[in-house]
N, C-alpha and C positions, 0 to 999 in steps of 0.2 A: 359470182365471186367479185368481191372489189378489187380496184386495179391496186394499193398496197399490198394484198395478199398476193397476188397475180404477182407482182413485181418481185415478192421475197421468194415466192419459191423460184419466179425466173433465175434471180440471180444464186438462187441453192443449186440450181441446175448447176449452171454456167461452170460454181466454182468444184462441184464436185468431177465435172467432164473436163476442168482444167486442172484438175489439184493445185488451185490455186483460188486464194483468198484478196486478189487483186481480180478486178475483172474493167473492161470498158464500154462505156457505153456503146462507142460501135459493135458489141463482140452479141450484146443484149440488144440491136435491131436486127443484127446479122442474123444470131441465134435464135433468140428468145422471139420476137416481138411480136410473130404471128401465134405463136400462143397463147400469150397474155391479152392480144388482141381476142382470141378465140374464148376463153376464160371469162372475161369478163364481157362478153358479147358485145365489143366496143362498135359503134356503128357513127362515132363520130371523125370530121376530118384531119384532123392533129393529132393524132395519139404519140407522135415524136415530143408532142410538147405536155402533153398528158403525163408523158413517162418521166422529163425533166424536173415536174414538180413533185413525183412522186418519190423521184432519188434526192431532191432538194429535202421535203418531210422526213425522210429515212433519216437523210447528216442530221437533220436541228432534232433528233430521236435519238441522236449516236447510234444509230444501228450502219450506218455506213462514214469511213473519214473520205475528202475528199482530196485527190492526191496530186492533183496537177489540172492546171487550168485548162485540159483537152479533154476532158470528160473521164478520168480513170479513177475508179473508187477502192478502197481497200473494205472488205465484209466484216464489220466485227461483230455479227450476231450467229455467225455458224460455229456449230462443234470443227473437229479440225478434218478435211477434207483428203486425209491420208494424201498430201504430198509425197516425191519419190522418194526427197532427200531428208524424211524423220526416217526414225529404225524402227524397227516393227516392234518392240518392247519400249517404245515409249506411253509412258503414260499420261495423260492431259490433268491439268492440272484441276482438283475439286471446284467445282461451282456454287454458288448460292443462289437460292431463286431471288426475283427482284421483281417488283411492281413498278411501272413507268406512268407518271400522271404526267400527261399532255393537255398543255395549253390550249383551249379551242382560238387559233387563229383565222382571223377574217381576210380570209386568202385572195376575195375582193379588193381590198384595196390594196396588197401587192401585188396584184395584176394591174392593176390600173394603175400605179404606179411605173410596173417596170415599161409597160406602154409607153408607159409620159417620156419616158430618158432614153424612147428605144432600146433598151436592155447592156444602156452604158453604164459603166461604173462613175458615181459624182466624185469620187476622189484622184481619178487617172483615166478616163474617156475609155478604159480599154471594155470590150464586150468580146466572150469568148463566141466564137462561130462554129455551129454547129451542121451538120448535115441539111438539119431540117429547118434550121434558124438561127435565135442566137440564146443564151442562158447569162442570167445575172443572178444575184443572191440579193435578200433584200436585210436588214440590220436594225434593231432596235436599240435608237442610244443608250434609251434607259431599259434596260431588260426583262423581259416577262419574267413572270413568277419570283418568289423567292430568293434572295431579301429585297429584290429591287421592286419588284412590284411597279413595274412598267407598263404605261396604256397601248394599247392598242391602236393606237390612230396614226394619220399622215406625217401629224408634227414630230413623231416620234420615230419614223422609219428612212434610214436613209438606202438608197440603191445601190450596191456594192459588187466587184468584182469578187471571185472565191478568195482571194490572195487577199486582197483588204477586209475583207468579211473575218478572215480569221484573226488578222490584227488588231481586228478593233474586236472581235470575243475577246481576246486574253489580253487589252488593254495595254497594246505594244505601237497603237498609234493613236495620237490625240487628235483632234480635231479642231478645226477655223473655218465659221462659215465661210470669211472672204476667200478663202483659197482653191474651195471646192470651184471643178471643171463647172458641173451643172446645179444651178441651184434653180429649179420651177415649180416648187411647191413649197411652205411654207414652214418651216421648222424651226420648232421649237427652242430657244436659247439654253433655257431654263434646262431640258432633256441633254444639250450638247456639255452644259456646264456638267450635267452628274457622270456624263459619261467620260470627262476629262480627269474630273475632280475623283472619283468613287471605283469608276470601273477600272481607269490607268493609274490607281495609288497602287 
């Protein structure tokens, strides 16, 4: 089984045994982990960090939002997990089916990146600290896919805290090279100018 599958029914588990559609990452080593471990016959030595990229793909999927910078995520791909407080004659609202075309991302060089910044964020130094480590989010000035049709590469990713990573999606912070904490890799102007000019209009 791959560890995305592994990881969705973990966290189906989690939210059905909690009637709750929030769940946190410690509740999924606590709970989950030696399953998912079991699941997909993981026999490597990080699977705490295995797990963090796999909840990272999930958010840039929208299959999970993420809800505070200590690791807590809200599920938005489950039917509704009979919480206590619906009424038993509620009814959930109609569905539509929906196809998700995903970006093949070269998950290589946001590893090597986040390495480079030790998994600081270049806009506010902060890196959130984990059990196992630490977790940063990484950021495409100019945006994959549709309409921006954004590359893929270095010049184009900046290292982001979750909290600055959502600001600069919905174009609620601009950006100045000179101001950034950490600048050690080379990026792009031209990418900063559209995500100023395009993505914060």
């Amino acid at each position: 089984m791959t560890w995305k599958k592994a990881v969705l029914q973990a966290l189906t588990r989690l939210a059905k045994r909690h009637s709750s559609r929030i769940v946190t990452r410690q509740k999924i080593l606590e709970e989950e982990l030696d399953q998912i471990i079991s699941d997909t016959q993981t026999d490597g030595r990080t699977p705490g960090q295995t797990l963090n990229r796999i909840l990272q793909d999930l958010r840039d999927e929208g299959m999970l939002s993420f809800l505070d910078n200590k690791g807590t995520y809200g599920l938005l791909f489950l039917g509704n997990p009979d919480p206590v407080d619906i009424a038993r004659d509620y009814n959930p609202p109609p569905r539509d089916p929906a196809t998700i075309h995903r970006i093949r991302r070269d998950t290589r060089i946001v590893a090597q990146l986040k390495q480079q910044y030790e998994y600081r964020c270049q806009v506010c130094g902060h890196r959130v600290e984990l059990k196992d480590g630490y977790y940063c989010e990484a950021h495409h000035l100019r945006p994959l896919g549709q309409p921006h049709n954004g590359p893929d590469v270095p010049e184009n990713i900046i290292i982001v805290c979750p909290n600055h990573h959502v600001q600069l999606d919905y174009g609620a912070l601009k950006l100045n090279l000179n101001e950034l904490l950490y600048l050690e890799h080379a990026l792009n102007q031209s990418f900063i100018d559209y995500h100023n000019n395009e993505v914060c209009s």
